[in-house]
C-alpha positions in Angstrom: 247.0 153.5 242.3 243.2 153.7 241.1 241.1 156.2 243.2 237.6 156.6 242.8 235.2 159.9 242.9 231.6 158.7 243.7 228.3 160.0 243.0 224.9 159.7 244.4 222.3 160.0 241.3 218.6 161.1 242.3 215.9 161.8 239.8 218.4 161.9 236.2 221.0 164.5 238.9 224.6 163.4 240.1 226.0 164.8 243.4 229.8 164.4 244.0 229.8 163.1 247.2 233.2 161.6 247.8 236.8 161.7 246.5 239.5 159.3 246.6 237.9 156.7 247.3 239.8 153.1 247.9 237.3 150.8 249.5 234.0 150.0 249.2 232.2 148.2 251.8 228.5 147.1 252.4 227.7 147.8 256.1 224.8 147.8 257.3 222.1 147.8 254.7 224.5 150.1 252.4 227.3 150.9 251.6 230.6 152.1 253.5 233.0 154.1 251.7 236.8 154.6 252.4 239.2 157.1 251.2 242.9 156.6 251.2 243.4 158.1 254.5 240.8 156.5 256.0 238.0 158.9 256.2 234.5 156.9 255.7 230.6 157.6 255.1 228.2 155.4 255.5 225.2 155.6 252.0 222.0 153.7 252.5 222.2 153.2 248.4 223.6 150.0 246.0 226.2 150.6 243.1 224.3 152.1 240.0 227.8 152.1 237.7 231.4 151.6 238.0 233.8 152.9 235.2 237.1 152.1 236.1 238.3 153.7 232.6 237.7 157.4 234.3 237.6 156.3 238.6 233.7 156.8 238.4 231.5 155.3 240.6 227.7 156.1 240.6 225.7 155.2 243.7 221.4 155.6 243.6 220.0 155.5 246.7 217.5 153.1 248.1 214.2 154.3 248.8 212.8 153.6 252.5 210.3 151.0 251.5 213.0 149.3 249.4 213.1 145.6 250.0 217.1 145.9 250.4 216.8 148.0 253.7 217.7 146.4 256.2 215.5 146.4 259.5 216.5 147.9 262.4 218.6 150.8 260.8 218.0 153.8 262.0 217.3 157.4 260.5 220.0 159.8 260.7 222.9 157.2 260.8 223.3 156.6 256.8 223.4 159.2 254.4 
């Protein structure tokens, strides 16, 4: 089985912000992540790297004037 650790990278920095991670999902201008047993977070950011070699995933996060937001999210509900 091939779990996945994800990290958000801002500015050159990684934050760990999610282990054992099985699904990923886009949802709502972002992406929804899934662990094994079902616990999920919802990242307003697209996949920066995947490196299935070592279960790394790196998410960036999209900027508020990006042009991949999508309109009508709201503030508060993505991370």
């Amino acid at each position: 089985m091939c779990l996945a650790t994800v990290y958000i990278e801002d500015d050159g920095q990684r934050e760990e912000v999610m282990q054992d991670v099985a699904w990923i999902k886009p949802a709502n201008g972002g992406l929804q992540l899934i662990t094994f047993l079902g616990e999920s977070k919802l990242f307003q950011a697209h996949i920066e790297s995947i490196d299935l070699m070592n279960s790394l995933i790196v998410l960036k996060r999209m900027t508020t004037d990006s042009p991949e937001r999508v309109p009508g999210d709201q503030e508060g509900k993505l991370a």
